[in-house]
N, C-alpha and C positions, 0 to 999 in steps of 0.2 A: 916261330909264328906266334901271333899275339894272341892270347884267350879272348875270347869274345868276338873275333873278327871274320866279317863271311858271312855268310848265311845260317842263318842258325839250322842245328839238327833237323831233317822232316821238312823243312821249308822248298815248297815250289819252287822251279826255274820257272820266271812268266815267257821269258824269252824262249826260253827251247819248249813248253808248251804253245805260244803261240804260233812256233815255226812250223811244229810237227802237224797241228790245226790244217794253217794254211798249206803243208804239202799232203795234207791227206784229201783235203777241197782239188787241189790240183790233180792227182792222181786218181780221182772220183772220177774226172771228165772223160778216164782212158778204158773204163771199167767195160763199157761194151766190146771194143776194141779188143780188147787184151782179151775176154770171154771169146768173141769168136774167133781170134789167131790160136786158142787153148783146143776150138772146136775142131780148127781144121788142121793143129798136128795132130789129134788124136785120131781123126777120122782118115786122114791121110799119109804119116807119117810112115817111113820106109821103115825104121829105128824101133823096134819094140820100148827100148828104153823111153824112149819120147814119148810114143800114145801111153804109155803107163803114167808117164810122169804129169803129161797134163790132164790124163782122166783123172787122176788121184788130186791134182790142184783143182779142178771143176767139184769134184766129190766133195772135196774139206773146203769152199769159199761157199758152197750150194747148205753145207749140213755141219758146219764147224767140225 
């Protein structure tokens, strides 16, 4: 490999920043949706494991 060639140390990807931008714009759209598919395995879910796991994802998205 040749010194100096690439992206220097520390330097931004603008590209996979911009991608990651516009899939986070995309996946905003789904944020209600996905909240209440979270609400009704916890509230209905046969699976203990399940209402745990999506109270525990409503708790840490609601309170980091």
């Amino acid at each position: 490999m040749r010194e100096d060639s690439g992206r220097p140390a520390g330097a931004v990807n603008n590209a996979t920043s911009e991608f990651k931008f516009k899939l986070s714009e995309l996946a905003r759209e789904y944020t209600n949706d996905a909240l209440d598919t979270l609400v009704e395995v916890m509230q209905s879910s046969q699976s203990d494991s399940a209402r745990i796991a999506a109270a525990t994802a409503i708790l840490d998205r609601g309170y980091g």
